[in-house]
Z-matrix of the N, CA and C atoms (Angstrom, degrees):
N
C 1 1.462
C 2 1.522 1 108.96
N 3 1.421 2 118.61 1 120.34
C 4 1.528 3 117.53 2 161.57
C 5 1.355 4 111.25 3 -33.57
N 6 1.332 5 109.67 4 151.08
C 7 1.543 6 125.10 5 160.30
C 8 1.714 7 104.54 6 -93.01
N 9 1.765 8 102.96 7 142.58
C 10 1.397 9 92.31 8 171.71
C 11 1.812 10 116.30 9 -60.42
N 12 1.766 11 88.68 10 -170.04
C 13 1.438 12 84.55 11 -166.78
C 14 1.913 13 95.02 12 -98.81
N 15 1.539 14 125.14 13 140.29
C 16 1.396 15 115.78 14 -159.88
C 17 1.530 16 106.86 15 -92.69
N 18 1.114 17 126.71 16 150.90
C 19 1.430 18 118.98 17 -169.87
C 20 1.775 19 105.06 18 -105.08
N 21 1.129 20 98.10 19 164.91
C 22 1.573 21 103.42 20 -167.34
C 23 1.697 22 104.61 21 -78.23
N 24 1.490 23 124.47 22 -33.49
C 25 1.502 24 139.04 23 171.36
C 26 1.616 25 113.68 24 -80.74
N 27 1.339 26 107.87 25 143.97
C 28 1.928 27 103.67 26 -179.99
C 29 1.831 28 82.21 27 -77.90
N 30 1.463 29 88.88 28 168.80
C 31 1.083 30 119.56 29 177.03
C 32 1.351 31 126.70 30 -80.50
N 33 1.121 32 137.99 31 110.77
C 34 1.913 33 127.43 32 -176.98
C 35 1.340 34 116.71 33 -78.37
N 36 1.516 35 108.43 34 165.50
C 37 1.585 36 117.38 35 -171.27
C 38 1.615 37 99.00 36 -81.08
N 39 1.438 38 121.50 37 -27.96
C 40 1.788 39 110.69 38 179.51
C 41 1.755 40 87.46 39 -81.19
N 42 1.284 41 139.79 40 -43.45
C 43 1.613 42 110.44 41 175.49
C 44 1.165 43 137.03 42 -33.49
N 45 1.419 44 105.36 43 -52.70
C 46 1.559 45 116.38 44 -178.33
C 47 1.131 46 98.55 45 -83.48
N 48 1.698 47 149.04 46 -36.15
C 49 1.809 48 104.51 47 156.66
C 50 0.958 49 127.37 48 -59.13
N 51 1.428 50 120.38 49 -35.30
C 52 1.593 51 107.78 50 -176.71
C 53 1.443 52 106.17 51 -50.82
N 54 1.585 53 109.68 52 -57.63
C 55 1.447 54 107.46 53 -172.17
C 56 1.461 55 123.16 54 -45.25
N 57 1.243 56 112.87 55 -51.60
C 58 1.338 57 112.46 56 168.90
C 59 1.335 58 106.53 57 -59.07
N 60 1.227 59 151.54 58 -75.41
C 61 1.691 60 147.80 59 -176.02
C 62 2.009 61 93.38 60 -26.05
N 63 0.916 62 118.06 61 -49.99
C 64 1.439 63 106.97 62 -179.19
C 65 1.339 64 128.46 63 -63.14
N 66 1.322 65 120.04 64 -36.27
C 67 1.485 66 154.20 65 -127.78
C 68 2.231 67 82.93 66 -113.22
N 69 1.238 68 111.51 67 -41.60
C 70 1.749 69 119.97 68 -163.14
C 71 1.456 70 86.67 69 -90.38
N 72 1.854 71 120.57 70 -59.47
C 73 1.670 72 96.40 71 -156.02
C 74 2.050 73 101.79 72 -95.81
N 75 1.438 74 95.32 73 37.61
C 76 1.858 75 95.87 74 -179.45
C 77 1.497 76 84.48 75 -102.51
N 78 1.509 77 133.46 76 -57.96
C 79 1.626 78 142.85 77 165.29
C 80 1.219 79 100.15 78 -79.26
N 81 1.366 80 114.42 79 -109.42
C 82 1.528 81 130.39 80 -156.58
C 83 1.884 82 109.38 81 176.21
N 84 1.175 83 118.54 82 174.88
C 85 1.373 84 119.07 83 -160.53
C 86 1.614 85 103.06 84 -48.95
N 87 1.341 86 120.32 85 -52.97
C 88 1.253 87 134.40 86 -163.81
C 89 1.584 88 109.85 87 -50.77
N 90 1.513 89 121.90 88 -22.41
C 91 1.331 90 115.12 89 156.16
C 92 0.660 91 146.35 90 -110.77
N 93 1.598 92 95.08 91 36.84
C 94 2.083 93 116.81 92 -177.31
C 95 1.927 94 88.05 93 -99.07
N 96 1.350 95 130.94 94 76.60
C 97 1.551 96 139.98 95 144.61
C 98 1.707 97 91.37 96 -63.02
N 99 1.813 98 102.34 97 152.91
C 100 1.038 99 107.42 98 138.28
C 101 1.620 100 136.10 99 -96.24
N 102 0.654 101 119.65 100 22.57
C 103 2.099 102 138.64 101 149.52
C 104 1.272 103 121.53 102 -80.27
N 105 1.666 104 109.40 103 -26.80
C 106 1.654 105 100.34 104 162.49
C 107 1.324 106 107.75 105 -99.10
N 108 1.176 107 127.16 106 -21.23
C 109 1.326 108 111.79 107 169.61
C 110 1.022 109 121.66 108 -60.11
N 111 1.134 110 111.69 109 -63.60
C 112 1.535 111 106.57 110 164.84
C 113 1.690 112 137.42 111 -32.84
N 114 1.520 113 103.28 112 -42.88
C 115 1.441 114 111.42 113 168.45
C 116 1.550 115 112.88 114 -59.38
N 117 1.524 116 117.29 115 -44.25
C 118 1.006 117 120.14 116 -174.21
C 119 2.106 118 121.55 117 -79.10
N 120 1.280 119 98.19 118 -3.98
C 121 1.695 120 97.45 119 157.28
C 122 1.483 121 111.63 120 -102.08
N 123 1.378 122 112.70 121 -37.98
C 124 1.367 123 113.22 122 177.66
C 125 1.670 124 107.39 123 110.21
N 126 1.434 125 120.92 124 56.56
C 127 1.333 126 129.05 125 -141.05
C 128 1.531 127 103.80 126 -163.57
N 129 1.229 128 128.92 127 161.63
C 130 1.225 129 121.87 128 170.24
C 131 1.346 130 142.17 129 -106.64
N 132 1.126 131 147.04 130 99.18
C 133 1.515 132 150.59 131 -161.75
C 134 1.312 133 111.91 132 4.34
N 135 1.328 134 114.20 133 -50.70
C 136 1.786 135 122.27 134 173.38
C 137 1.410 136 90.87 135 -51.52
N 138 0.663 137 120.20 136 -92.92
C 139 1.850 138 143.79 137 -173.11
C 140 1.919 139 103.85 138 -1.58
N 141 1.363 140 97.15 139 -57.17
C 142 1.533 141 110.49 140 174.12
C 143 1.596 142 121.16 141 -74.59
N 144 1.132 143 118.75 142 -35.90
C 145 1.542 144 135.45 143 159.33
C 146 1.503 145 103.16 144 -50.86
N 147 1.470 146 118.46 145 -54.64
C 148 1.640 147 110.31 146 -170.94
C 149 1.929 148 105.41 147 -75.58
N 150 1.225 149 117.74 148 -29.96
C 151 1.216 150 110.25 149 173.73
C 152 1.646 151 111.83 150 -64.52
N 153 0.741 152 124.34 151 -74.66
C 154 1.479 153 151.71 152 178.71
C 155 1.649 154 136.76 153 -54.42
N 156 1.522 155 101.61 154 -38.25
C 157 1.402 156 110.67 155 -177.39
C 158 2.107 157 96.91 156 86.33
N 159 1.288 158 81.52 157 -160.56
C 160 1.968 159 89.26 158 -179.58
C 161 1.445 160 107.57 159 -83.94
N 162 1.366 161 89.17 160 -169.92
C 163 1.973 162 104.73 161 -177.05
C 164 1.127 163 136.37 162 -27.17
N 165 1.902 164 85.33 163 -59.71
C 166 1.462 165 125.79 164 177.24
C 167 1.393 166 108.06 165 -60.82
N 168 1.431 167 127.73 166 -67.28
C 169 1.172 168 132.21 167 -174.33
C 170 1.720 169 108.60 168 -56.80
N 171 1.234 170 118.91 169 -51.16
C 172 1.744 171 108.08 170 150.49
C 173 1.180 172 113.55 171 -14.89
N 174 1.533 173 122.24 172 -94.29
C 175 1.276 174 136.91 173 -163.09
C 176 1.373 175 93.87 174 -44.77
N 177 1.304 176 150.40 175 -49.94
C 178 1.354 177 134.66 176 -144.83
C 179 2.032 178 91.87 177 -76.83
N 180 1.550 179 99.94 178 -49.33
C 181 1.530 180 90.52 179 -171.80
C 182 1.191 181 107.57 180 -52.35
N 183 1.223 182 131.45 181 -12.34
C 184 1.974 183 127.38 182 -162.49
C 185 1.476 184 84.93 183 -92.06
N 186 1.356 185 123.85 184 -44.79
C 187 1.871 186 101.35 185 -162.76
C 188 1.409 187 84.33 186 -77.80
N 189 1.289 188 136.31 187 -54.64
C 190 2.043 189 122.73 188 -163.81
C 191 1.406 190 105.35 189 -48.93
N 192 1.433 191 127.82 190 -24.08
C 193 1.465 192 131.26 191 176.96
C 194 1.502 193 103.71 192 -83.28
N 195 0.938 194 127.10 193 -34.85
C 196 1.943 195 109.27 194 -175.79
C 197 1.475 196 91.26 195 -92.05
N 198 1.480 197 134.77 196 -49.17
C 199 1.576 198 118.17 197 168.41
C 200 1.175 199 115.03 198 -27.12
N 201 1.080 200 126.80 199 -39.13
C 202 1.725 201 134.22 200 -168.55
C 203 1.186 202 106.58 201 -63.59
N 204 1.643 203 91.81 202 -77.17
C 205 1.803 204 104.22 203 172.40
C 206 1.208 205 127.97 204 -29.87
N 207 1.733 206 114.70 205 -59.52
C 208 1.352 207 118.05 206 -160.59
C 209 2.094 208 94.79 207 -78.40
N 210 0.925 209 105.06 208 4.78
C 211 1.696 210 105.20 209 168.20
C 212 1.492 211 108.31 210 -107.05
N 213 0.966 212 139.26 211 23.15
C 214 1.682 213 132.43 212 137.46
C 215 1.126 214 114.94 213 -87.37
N 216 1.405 215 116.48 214 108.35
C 217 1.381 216 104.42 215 176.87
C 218 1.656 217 119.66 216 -107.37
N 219 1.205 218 138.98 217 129.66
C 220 1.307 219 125.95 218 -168.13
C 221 1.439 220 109.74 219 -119.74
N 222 1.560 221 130.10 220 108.91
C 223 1.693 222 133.22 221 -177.80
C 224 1.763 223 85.81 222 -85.14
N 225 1.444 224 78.86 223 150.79
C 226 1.398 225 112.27 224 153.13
C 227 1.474 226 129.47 225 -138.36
N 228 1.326 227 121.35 226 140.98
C 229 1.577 228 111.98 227 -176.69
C 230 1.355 229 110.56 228 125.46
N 231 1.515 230 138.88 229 147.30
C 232 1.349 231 148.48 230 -175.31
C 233 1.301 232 97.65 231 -97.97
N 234 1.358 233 163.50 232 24.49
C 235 1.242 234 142.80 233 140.98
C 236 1.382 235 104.59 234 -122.49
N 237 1.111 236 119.86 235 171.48
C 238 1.582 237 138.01 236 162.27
C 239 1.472 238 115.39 237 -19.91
N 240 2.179 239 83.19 238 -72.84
C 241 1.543 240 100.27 239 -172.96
C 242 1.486 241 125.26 240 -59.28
N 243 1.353 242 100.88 241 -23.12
C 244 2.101 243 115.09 242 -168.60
C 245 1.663 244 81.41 243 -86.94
N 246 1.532 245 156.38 244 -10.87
C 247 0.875 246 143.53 245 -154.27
C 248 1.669 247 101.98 246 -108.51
N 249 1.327 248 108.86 247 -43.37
C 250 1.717 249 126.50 248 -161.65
C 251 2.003 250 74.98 249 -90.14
N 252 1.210 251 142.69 250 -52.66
C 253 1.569 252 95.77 251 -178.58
C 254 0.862 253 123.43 252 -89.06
N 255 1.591 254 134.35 253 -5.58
C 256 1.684 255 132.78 254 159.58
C 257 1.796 256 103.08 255 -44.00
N 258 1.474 257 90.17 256 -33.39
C 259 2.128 258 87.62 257 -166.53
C 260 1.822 259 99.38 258 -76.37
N 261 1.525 260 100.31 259 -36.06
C 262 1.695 261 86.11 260 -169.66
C 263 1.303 262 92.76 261 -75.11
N 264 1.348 263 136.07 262 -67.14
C 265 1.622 264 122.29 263 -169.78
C 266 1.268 265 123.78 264 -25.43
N 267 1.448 266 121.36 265 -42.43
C 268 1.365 267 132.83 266 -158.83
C 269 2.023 268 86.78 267 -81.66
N 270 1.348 269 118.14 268 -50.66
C 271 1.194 270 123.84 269 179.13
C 272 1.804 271 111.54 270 -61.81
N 273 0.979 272 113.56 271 -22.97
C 274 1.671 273 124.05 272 164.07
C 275 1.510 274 105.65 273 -66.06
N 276 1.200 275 108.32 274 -64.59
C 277 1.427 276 121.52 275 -179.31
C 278 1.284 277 124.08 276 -26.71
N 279 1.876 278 112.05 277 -68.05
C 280 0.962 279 123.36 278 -154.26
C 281 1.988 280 104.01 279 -93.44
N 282 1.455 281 116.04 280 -5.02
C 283 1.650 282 125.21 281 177.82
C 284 1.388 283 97.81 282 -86.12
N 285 1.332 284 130.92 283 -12.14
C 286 1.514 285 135.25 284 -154.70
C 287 1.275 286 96.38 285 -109.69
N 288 1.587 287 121.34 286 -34.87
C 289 1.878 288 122.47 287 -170.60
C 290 1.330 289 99.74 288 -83.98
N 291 1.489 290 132.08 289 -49.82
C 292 1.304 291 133.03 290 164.51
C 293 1.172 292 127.95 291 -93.50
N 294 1.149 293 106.95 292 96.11
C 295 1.790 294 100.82 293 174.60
C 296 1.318 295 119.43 294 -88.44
N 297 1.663 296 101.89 295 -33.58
C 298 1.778 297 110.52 296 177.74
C 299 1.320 298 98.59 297 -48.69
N 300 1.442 299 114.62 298 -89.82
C 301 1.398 300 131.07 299 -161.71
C 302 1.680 301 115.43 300 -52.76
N 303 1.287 302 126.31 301 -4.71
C 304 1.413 303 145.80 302 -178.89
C 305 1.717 304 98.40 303 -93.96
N 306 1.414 305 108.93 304 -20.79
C 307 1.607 306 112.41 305 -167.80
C 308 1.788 307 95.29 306 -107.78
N 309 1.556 308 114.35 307 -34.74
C 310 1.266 309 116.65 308 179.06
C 311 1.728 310 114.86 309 -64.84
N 312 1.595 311 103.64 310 -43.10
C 313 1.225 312 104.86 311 177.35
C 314 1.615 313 125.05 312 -67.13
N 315 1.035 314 120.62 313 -37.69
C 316 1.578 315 141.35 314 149.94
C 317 1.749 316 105.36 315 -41.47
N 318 0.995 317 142.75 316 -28.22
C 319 1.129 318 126.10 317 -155.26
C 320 1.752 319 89.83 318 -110.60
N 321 1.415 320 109.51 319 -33.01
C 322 1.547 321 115.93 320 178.71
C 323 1.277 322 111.35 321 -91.62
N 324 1.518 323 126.52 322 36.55
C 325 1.360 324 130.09 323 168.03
C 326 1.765 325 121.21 324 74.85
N 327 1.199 326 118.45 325 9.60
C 328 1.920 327 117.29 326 -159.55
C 329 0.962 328 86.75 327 -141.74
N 330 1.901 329 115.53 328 48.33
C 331 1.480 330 106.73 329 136.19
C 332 2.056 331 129.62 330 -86.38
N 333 1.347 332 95.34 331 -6.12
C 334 1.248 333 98.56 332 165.55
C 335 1.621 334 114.53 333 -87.30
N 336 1.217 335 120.94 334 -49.48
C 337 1.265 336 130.30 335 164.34
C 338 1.931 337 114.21 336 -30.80
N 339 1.369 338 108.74 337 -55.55
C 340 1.325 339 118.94 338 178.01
C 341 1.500 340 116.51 339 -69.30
N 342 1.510 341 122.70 340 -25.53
C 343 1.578 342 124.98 341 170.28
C 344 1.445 343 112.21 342 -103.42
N 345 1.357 344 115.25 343 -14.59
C 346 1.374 345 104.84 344 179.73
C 347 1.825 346 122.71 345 -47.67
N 348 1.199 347 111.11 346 -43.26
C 349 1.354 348 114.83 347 -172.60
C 350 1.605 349 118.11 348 -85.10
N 351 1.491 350 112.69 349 -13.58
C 352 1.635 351 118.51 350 146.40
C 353 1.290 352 122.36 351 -49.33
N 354 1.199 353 101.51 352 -54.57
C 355 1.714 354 102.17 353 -164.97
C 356 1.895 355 104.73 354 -105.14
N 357 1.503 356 109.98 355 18.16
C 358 1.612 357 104.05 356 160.71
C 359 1.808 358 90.33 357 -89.51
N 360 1.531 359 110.00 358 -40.12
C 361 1.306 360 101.20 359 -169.11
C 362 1.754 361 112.44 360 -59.98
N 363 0.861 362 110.59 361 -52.64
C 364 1.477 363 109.24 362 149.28
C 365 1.404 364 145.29 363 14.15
N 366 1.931 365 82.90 364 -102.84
C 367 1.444 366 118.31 365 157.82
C 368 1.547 367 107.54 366 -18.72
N 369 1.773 368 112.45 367 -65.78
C 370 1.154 369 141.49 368 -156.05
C 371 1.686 370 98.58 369 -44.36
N 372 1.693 371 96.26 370 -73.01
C 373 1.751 372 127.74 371 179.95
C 374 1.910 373 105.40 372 -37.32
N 375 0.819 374 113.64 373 -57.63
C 376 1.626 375 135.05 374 -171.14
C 377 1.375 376 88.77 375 -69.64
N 378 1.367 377 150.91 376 -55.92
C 379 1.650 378 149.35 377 171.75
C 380 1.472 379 104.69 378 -52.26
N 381 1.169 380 122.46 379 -25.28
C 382 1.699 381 124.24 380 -164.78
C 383 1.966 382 88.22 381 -81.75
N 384 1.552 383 117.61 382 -39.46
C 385 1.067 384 116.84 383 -164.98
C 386 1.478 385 113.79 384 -90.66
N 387 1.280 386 121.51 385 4.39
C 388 1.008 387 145.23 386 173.90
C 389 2.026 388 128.09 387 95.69
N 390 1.132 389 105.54 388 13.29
C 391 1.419 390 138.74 389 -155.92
C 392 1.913 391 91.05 390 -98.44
N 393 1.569 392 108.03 391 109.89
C 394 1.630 393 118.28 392 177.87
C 395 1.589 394 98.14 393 -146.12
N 396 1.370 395 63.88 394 164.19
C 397 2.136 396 84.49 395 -164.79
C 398 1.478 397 132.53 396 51.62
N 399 1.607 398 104.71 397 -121.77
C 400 1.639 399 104.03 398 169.83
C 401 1.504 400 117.87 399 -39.19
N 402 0.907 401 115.92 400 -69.62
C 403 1.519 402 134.54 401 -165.68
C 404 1.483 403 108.01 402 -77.13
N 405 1.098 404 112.51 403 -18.34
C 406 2.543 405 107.28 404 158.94
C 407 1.631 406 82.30 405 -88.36
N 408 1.567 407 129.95 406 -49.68
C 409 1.892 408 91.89 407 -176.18
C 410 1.180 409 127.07 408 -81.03
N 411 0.941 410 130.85 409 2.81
C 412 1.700 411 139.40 410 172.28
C 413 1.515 412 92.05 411 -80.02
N 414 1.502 413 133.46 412 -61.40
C 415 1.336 414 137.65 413 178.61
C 416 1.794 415 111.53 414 -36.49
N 417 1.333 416 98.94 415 -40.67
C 418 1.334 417 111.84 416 -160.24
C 419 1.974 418 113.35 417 -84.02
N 420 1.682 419 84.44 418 -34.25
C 421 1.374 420 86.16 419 174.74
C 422 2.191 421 112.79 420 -79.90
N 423 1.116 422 82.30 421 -29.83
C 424 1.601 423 79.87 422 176.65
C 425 1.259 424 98.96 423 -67.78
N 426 1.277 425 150.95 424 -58.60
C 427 0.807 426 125.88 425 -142.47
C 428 1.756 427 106.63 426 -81.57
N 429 1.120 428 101.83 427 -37.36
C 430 1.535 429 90.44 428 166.87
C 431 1.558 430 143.79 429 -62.02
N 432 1.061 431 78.58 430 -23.79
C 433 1.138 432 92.87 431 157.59
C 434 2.179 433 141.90 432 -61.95
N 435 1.738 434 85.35 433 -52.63
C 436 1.092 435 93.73 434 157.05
C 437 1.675 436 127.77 435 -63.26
N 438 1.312 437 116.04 436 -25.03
C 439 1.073 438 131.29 437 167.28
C 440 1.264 439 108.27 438 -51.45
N 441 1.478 440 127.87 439 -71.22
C 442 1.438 441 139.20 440 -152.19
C 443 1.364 442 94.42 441 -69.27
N 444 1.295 443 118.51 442 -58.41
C 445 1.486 444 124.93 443 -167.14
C 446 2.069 445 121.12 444 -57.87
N 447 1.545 446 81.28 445 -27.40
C 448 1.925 447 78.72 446 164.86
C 449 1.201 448 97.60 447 -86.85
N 450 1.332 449 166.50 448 -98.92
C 451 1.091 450 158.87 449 -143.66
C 452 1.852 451 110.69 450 -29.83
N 453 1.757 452 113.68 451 -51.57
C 454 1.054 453 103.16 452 -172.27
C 455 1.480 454 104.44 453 -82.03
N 456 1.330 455 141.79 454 2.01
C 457 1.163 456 146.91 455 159.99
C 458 1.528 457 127.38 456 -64.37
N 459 1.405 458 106.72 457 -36.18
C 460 1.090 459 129.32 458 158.67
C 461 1.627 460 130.53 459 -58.33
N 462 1.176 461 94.55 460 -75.26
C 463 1.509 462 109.09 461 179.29
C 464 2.107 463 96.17 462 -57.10
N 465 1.104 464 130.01 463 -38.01
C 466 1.306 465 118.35 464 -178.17
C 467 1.953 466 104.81 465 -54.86
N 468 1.833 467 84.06 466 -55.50
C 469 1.874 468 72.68 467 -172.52
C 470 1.596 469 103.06 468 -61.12
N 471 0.529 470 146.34 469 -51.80
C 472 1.989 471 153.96 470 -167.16
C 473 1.733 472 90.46 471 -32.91
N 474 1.371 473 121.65 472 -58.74
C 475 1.094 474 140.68 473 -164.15
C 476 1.804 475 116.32 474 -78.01
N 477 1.005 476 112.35 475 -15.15
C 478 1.466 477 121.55 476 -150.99
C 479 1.847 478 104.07 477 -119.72
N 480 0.979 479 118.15 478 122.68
C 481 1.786 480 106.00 479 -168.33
C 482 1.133 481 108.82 480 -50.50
N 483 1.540 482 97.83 481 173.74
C 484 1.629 483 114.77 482 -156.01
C 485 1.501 484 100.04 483 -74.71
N 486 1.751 485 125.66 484 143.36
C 487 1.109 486 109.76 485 -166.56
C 488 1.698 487 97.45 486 -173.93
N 489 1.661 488 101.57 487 116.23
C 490 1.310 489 103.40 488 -164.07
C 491 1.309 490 96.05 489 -72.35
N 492 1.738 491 114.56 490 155.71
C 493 1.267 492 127.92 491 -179.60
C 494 1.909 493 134.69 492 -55.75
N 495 1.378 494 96.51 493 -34.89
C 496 1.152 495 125.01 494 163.41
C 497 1.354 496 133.87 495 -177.05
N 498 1.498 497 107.23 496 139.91
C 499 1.790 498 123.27 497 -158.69
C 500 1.169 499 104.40 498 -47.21
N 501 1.113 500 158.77 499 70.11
C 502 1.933 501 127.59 500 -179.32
C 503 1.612 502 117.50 501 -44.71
N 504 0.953 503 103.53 502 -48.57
C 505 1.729 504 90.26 503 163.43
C 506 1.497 505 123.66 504 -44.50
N 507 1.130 506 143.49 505 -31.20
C 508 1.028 507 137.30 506 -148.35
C 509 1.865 508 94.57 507 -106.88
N 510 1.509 509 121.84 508 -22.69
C 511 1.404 510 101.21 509 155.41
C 512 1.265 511 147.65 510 -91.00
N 513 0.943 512 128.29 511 173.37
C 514 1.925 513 129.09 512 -162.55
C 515 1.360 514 94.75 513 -60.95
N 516 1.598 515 101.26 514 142.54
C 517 1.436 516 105.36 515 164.26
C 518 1.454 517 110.54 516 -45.61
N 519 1.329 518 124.77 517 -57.24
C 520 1.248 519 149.07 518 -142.10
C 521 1.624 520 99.69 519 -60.17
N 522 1.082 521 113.88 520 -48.75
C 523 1.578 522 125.37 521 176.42
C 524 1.695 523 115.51 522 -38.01
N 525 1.494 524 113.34 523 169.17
C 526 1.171 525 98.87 524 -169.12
C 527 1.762 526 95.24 525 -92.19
N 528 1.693 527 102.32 526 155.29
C 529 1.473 528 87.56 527 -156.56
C 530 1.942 529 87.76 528 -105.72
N 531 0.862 530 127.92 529 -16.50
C 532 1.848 531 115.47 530 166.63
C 533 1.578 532 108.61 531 -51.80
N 534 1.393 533 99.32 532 -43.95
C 535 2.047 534 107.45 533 -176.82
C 536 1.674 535 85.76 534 -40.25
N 537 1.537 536 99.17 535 -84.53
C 538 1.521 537 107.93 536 -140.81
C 539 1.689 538 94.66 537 -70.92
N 540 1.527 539 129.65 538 -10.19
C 541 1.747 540 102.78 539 158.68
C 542 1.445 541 130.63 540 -49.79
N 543 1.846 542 96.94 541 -49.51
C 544 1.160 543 120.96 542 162.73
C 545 1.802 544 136.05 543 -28.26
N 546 1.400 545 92.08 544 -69.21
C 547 1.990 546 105.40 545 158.59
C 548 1.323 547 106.09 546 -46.46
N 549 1.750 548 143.02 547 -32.07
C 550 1.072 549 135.64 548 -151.74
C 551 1.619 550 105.66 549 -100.29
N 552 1.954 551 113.80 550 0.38
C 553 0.948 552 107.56 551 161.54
C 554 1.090 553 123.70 552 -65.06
N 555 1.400 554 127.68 553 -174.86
C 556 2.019 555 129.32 554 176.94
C 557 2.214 556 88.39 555 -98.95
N 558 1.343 557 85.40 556 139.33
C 559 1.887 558 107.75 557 -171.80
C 560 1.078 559 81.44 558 -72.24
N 561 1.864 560 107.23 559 136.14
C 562 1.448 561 120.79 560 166.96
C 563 1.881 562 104.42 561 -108.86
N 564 1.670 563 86.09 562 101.94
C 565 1.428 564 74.62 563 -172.94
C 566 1.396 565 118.33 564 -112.21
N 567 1.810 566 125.83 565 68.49
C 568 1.094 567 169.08 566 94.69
C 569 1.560 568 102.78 567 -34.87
N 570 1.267 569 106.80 568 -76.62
C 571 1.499 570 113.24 569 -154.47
C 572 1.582 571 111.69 570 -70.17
N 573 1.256 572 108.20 571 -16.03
C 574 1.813 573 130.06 572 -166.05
C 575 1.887 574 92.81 573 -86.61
N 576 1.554 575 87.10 574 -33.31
C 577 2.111 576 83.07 575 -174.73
C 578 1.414 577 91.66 576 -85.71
N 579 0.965 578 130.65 577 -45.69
C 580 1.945 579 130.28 578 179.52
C 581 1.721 580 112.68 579 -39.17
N 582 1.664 581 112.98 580 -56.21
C 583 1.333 582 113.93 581 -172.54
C 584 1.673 583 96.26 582 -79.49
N 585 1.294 584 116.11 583 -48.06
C 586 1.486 585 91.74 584 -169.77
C 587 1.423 586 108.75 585 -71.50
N 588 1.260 587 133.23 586 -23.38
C 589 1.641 588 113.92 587 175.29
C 590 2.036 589 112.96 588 -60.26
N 591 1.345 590 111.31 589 -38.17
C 592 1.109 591 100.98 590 -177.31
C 593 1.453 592 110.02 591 -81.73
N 594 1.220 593 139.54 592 7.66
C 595 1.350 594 139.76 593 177.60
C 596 1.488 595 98.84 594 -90.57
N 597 1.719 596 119.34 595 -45.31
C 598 1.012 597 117.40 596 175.52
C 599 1.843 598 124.24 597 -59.16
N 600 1.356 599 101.03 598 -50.80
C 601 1.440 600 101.25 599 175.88
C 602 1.503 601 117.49 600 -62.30
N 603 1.464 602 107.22 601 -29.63
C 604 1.918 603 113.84 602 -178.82
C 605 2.020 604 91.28 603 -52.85
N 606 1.274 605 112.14 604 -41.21
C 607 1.738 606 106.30 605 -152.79
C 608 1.393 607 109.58 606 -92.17
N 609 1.621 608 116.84 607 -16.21
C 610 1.445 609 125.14 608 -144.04
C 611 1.743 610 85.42 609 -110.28
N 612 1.303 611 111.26 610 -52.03
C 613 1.998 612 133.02 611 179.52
C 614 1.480 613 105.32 612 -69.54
N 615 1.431 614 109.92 613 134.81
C 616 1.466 615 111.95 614 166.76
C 617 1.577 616 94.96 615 -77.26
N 618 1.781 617 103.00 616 -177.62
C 619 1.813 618 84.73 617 -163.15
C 620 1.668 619 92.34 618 -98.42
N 621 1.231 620 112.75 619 178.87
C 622 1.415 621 115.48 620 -164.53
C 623 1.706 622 98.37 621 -101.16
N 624 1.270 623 116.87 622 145.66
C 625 1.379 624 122.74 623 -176.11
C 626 1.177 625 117.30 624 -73.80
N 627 1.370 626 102.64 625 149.96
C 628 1.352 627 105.32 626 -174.35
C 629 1.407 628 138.57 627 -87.50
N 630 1.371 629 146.90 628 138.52
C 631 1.155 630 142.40 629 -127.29
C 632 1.575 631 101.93 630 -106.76
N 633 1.240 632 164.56 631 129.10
C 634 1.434 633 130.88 632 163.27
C 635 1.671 634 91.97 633 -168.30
């Protein structure tokens, strides 16, 4: 077996997470070895062991690193409402770039830990609109919900063979036939999280006043 190629700089302890964070959501956990990591800075197995500790202890820095992450939260927008979907998009965003480590952290218990600071930011937005207690966490859980559920909707079809949306043959003549052309497009499911978030905020948000 070749030896990697050795680099002229030691190697740092934020390298080898990053590297590994790259190395898990390019495959998935199963090809975070430390022998490819190593190959892949150009360094030697010791080298990554003294930064890091073992496997295990790896993996833990990768979930304390997306815990981190997924707790910056940054709004954008002059009302409430332009604020609460900058937060879910950005919260779409970032469940969609990692799925490994979104599945690793979940499995090691800091899936509350990892959403908690979404939905305080939230919480916050939904209090501006006048929405406390029961009814900001009912708000809060739907919406996360809707959140989670397009992403894992997504990533299933992505994953799942190719498969038109619906047969047109298989419905009644009688039916309206634009509907069922329509179904026979491919699901845009971007656009499916777009209408249902604003259906949700139209029912969940009092409406915002008007400007004139």
């Amino acid at each position: 077996m070749s030896q990697p190629a050795r680099r002229d700089q030691p190697v740092t302890r934020d390298e080898v997470v990053d590297t590994a964070l790259r190395l898990v959501e390019e495959s998935d956990v199963a090809a975070l070895t430390m022998r490819r990591l190593a190959a892949e800075l150009g360094t030697a197995v010791t080298s990554i062991y003294w930064h890091v500790g073992n496997r295990d202890a790896l993996i833990e820095l990768l979930v304390e690193r997306l815990v981190g992450d997924m707790g910056v939260v940054r709004l954008s927008g002059r009302t409430p409402r332009a604020r609460i979907t900058s937060l879910l998009r950005q919260w779409r965003e970032r469940l969609w770039a990692r799925p490994h480590l979104i599945g690793l952290a979940h499995e090691r218990g800091q899936t509350v830990a990892m959403f908690q600071p979404m939905q305080a930011a939230l919480a916050q937005e939904l209090a501006a609109v006048g929405l406390h207690g029961e009814q900001a966490a009912l708000a809060v859980r739907l919406l996360q919900v809707h959140v989670v559920s397009s992403v894992v909707l997504a990533r299933a079809a992505e994953r799942g063979p190719a498969t038109n949306p619906t047969d047109p043959q298989a419905w009644p003549e009688t039916l309206d036939a634009d509907l069922v052309s329509a179904l026979a497009e491919p699901l845009d499911y971007e656009e499916m999280f777009r209408i249902g978030l604003d259906a949700l905020l139209d029912r969940l948000l009092p409406p915002e006043p008007v400007v004139g």
